[in-house]
N, C-alpha and C positions, 0 to 999 in steps of 0.2 A: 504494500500500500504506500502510502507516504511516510517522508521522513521522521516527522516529528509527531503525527496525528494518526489514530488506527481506529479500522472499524467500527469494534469496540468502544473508544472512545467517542464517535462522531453517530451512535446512536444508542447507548448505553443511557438509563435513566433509572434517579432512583424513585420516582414517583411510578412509575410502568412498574418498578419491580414490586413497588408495595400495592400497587390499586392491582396486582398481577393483571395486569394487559401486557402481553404481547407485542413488543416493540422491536419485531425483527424485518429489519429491509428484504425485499425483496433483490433479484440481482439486477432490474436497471436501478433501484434506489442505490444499491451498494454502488454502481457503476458513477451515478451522480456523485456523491459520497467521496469515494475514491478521485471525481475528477476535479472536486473543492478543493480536497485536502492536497492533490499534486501543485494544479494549478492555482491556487491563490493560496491557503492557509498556511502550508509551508515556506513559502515565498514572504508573507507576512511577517512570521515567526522569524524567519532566517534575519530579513533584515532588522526586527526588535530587536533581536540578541538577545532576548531571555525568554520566559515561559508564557505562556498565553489558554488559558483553560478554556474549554469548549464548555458553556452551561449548558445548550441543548441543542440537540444538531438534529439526526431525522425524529419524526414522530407519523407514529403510525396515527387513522384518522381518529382511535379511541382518546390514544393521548391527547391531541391533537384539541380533540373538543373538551378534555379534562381540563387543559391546563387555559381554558382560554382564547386558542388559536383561532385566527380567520380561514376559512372552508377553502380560499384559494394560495395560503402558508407555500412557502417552499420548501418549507422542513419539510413537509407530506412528498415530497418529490427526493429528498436528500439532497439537494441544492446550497441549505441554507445553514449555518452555525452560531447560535449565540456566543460571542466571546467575551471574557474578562481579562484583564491585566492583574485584577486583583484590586486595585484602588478607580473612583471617579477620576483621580488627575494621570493616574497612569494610563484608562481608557483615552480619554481625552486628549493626551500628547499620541497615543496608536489611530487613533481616528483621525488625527491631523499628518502623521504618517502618513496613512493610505491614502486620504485626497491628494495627499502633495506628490506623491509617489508614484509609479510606471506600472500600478495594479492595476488589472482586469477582470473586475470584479461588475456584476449587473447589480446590485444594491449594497447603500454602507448606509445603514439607519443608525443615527445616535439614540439609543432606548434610553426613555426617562434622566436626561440630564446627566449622561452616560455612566447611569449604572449600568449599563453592556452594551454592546454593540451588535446590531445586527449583520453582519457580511453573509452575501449568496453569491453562485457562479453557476453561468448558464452556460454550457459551452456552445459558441459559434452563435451568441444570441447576449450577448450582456451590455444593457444598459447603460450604466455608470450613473446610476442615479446616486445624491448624495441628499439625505432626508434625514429629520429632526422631531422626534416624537416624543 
């Protein structure tokens, strides 16, 4: 898979594990998944230079509607990763990162005053939208 990011990690939830739903990709979700974490997540991380946690990457549609998500989400596609740095200012200097930076990425949501960041990648199809929720 990728360098720094796996499977596992890019669809592993501990809210699925306790509500036991089933939050296993299918192989084009895994294939989305895998072409996040090639194509942009690792590239991110590479140029941070230090760790970056995935809060919630695919979710299956049960999850999906647990946790709050909109019916047309990208997680539901494996597209899409919640990330943290771990602090609001550390989000916020990596969100300033990536607009400034040579990523190809179809969405970089600032979540809630960047308590996380939303990033997705569409292959042969991404946006570059940069949005503030």
């Amino acid at each position: 898979m990728a360098k720094y990011f796996s499977l596992e990690e890019l669809s592993g939830s501990s809210i699925a594990r306790q509500r036991r739903i089933d939050n296993v990709p299918d192989s084009l979700q895994a294939a989305h998944l895998e072409q996040l974490a090639v194509n942009l997540l690792d590239l991110v991380r590479e140029t941070w230079d230090k760790p970056i946690k995935v809060t919630s990457g695919f979710r299956c549609p049960a999850l999906n509607r647990f946790v709050g998500g909109v019916a047309s989400s990208q997680h539901l596609l494996g597209e899409a990763a919640d990330i943290t740095t771990g602090s609001v200012n550390g989000n916020r200097k990596l969100f300033q990162m990536i607009v400034s930076g040579d990523f190809d990425f179809d969405q970089l949501i600032d979540e809630q005053n960047y308590s996380w960041l939303h990033i997705s990648y569409r292959a042969g199809a991404n946006r570059h939208q940069i949005l503030h929720l």
